[in-house]
N, C-alpha and C positions, 0 to 999 in steps of 0.2 A: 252160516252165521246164526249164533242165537239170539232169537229176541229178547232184550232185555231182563225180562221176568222169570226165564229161564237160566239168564246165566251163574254161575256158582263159583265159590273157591273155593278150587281144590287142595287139600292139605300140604302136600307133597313140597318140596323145595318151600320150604317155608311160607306155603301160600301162592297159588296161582289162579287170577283171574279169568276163569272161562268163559271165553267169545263165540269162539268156534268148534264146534263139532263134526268127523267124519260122519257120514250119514249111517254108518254102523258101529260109531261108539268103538271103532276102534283105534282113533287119535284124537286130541282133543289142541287146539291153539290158547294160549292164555297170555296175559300180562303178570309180572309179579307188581302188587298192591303196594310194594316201595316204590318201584319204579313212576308209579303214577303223578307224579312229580313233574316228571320228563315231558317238555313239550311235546315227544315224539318216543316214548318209550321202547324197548326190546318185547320181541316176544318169543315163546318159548313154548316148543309143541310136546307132545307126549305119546309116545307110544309103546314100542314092546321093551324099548331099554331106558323108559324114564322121561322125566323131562329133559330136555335139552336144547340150547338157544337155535332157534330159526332164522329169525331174520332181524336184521339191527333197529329198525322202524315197522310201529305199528302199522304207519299209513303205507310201508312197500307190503306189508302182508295183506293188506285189503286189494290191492290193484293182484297180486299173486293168486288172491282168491276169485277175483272176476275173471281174471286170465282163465285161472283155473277152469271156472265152473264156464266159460264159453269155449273152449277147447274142448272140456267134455264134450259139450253141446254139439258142435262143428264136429268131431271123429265119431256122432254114431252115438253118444253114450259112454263111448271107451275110456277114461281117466287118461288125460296127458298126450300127450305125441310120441309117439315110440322114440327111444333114444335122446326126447330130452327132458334134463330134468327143471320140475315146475321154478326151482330156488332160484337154479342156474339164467333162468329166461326171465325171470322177472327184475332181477337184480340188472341183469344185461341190459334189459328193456326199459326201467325205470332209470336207470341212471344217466340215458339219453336222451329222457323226456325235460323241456326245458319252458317253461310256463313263461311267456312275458307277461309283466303286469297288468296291462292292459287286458289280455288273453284272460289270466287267470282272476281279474276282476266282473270278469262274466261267466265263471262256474258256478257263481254263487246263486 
């Protein structure tokens, strides 16, 4: 994740707002700056063939990226669990998380 003062848009698909960063610059996560509108906008990653939509919600791509970066952490350092993929488990994983009110009046 980039800090604020860091982040950039980048030209490409008419403007995408960078969030995140592969730690070797060789993917990048963004929002497009239309989108920001959206209570929950799309975001859309970039790598060796461009940008291309990732995931339908910004807020599933923050929980994909804590997933992510504690899974590294748990396998060693290694990126991801052998055989699955980070999209596939988050989507899976977030979509059976279910907040009660009550519950989710005390994350804040």
């Amino acid at each position: 994740m980039l800090p604020p003062a860091e982040m950039f848009v980048h030209d490409e698909c008419g403007g995408v707002l960078v969030f995140r960063s592969e730690n070797q610059g060789c993917a990048f996560w963004g929002v497009r700056p239309a989108d920001l509108g959206q209570d929950d906008p799309p975001v859309f990653v970039q790598a060796r063939h461009g940008w291309v939509p990732f995931l339908d919600r910004v807020s599933l791509a923050c929980v994909e990226l804590v997933l992510s970066e504690v899974r590294t952490l748990a396998g060693g350092g290694r990126p991801g669990i052998r055989g699955v993929n980070n999209h596939d488990f988050a989507s899976a994983t977030c979509d059976q998380v279910v907040f009660e009110p009550s519950v989710a009046r005390g994350l804040g």
